[in-house]
Backbone as a chain_set.jsonl record, in Angstrom:
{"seq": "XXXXXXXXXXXXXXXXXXXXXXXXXXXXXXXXXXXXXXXXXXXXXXXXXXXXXXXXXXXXXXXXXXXXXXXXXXXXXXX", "coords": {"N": [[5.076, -11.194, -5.617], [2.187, -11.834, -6.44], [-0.476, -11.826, -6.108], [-3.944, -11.249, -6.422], [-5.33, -9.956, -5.937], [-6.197, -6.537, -4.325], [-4.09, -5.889, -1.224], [-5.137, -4.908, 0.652], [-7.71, -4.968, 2.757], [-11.284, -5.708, 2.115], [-10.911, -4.235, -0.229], [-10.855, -4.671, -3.568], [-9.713, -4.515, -5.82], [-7.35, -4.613, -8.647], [-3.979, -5.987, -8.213], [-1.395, -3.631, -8.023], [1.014, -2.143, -7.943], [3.972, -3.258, -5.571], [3.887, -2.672, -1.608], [5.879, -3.549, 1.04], [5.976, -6.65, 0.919], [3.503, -7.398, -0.234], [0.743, -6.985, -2.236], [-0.762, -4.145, -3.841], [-3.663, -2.059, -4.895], [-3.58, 0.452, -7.247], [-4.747, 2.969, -6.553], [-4.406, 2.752, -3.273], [-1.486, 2.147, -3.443], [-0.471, 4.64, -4.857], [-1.538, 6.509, -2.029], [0.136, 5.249, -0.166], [2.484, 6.132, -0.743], [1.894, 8.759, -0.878], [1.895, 8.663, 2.608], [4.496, 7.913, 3.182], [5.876, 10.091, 2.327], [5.015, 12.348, 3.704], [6.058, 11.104, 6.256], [8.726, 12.043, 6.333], [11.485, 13.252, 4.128], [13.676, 11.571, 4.563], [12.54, 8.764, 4.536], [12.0, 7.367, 2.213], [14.852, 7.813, 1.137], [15.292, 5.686, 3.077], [13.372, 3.616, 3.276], [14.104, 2.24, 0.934], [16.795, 1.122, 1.474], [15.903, -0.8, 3.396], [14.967, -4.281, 4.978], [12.585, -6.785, 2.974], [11.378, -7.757, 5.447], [11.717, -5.24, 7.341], [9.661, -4.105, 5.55], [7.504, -4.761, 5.185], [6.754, -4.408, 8.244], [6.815, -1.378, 7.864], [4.176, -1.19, 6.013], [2.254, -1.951, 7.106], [1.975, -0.981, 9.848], [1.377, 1.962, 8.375], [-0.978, 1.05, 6.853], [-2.642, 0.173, 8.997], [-3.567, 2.98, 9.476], [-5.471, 3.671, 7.222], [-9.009, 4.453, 6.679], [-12.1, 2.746, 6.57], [-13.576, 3.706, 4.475], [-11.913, 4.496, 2.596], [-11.245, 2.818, 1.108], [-11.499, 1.587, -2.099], [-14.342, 0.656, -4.226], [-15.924, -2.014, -6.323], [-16.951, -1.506, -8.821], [-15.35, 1.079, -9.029], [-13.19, 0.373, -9.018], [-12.468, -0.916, -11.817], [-12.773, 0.846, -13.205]], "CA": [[3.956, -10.329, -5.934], [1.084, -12.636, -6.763], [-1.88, -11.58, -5.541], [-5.169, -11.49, -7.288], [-6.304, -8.751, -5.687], [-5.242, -5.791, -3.661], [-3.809, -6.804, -0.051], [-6.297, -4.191, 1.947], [-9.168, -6.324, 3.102], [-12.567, -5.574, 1.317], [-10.486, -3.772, -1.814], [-11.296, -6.095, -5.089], [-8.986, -3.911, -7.134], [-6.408, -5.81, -9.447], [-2.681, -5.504, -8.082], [-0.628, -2.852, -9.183], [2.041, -2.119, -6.922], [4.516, -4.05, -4.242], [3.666, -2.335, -0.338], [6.266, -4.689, 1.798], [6.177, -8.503, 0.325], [1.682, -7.85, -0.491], [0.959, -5.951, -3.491], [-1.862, -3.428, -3.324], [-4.171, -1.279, -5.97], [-2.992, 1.73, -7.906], [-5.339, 4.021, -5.177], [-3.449, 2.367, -2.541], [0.066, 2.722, -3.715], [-0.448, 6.102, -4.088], [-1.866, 6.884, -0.84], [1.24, 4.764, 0.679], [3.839, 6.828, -1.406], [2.013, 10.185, 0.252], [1.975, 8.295, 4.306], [5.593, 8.032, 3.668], [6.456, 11.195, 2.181], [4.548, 12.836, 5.157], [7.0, 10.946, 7.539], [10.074, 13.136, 6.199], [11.834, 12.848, 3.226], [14.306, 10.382, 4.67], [11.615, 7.634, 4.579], [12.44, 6.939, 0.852], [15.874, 6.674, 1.55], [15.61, 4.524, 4.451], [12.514, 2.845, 2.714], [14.878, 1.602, -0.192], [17.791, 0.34, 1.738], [15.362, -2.259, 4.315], [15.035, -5.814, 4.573], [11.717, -7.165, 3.176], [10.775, -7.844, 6.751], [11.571, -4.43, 7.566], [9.33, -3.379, 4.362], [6.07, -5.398, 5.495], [6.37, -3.262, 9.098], [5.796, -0.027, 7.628], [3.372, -1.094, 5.255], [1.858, -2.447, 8.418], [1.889, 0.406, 10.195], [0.468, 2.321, 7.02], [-2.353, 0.009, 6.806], [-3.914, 1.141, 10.588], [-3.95, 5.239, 9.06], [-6.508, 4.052, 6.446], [-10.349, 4.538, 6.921], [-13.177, 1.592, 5.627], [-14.203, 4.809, 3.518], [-11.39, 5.158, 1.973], [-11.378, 1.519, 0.184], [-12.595, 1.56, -3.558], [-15.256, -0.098, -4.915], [-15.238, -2.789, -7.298], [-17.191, -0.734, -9.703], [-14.705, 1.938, -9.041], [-11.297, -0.206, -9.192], [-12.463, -1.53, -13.062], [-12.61, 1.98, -14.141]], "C": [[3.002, -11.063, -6.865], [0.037, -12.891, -6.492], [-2.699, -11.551, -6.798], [-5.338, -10.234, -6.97], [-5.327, -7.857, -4.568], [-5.178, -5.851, -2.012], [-5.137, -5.986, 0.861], [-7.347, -5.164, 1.918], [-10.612, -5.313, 2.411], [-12.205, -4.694, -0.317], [-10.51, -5.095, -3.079], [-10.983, -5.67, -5.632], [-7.862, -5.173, -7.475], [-4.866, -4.92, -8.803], [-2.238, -4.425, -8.598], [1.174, -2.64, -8.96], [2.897, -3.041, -5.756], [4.234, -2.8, -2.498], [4.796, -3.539, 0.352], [6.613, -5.495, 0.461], [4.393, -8.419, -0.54], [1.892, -6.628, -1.866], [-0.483, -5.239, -3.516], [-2.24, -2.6, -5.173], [-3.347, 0.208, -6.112], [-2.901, 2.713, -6.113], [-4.384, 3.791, -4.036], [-2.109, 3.055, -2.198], [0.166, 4.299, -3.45], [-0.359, 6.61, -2.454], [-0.421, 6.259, 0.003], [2.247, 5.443, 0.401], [3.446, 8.113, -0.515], [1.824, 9.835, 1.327], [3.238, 8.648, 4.292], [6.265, 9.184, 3.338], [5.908, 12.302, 3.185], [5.961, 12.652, 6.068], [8.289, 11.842, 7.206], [10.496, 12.534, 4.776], [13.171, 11.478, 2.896], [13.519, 9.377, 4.353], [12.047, 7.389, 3.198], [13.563, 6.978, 0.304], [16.065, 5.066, 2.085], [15.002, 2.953, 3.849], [13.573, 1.648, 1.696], [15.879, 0.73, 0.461], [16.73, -0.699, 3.57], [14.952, -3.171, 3.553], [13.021, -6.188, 4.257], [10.967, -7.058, 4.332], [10.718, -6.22, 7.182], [10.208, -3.446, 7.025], [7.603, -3.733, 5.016], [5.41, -4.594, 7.184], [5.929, -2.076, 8.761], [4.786, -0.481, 6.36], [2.465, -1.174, 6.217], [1.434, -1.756, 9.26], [0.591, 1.336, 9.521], [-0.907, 2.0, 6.738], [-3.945, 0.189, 7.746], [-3.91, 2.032, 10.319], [-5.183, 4.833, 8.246], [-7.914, 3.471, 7.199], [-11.037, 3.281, 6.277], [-13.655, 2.18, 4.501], [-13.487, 4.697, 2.477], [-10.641, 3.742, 0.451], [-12.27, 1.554, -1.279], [-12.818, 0.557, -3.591], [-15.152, -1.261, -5.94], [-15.696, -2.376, -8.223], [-15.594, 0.525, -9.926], [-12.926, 1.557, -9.503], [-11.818, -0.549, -10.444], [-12.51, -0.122, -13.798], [-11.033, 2.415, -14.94]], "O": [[3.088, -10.844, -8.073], [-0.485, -14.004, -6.564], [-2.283, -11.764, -7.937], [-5.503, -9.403, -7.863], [-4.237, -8.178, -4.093], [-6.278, -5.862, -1.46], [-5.919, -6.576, 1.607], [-7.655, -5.985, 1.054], [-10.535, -4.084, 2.412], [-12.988, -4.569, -1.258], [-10.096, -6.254, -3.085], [-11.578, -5.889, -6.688], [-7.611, -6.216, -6.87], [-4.652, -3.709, -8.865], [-2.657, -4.143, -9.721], [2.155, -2.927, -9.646], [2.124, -3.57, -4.957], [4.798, -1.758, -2.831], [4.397, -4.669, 0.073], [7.215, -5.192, -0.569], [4.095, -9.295, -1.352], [2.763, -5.839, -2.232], [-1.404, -5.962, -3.137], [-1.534, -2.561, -6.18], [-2.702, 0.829, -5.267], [-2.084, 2.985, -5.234], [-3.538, 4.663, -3.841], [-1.71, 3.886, -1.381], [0.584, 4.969, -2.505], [0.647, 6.986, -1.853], [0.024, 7.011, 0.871], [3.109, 5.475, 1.28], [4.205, 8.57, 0.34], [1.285, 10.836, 1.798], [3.572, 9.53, 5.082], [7.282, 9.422, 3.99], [6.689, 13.239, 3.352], [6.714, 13.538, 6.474], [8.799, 12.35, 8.204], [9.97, 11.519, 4.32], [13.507, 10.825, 1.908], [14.124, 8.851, 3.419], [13.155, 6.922, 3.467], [13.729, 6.436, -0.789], [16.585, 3.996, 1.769], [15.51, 1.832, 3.831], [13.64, 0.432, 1.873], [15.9, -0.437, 0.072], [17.304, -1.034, 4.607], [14.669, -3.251, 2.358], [12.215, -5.908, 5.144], [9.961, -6.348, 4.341], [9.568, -5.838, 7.393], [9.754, -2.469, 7.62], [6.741, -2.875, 5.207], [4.24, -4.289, 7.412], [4.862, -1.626, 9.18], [4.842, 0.45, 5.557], [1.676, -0.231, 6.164], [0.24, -1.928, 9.509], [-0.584, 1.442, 9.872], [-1.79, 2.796, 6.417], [-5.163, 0.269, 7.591], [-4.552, 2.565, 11.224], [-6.132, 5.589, 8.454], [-8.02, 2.51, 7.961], [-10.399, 2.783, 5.35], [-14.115, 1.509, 3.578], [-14.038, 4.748, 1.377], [-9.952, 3.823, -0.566], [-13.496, 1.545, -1.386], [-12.138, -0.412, -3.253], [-14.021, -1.371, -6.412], [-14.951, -2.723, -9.14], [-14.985, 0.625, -10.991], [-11.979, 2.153, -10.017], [-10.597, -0.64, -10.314], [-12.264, -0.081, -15.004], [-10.974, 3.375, -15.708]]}, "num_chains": 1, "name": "protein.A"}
């Protein structure tokens, strides 16, 4: 977890979180914690006991649900 910045493409927020192996902004994280608590409440079982590789698929997954909209700003990520 050594990113600069957060893995979504045009986000310029500062890391906060691991997603997979990429590490993503606060906003992000969030939003990935409520995709998978959507899928059932198993998912954060299941989530916990996979392999890296497994971990980078559903982030992966996860990744195609979000909008271009829904990407903060770089004004907005320094707040």
């Amino acid at each position: 977890m050594h990113d600069s910045n957060c893995h979504i493409p045009d986000c310029k927020a500062k890391p906060y979180a691991p997603a997979g192996t990429r590490s993503v902004c606060k906003d992000h994280f969030l939003n990935f914690l409520t995709w998978r608590r959507r899928r059932g409440p198993q998912m954060f079982h299941k989530y916990a006991a996979m392999t890296m590789d497994e971990r980078d698929t559903i982030a992966a997954e996860w990744q195609k649900t979000l909008r271009l909209d829904e990407v903060p700003t770089a004004s907005k990520a320094n707040l």
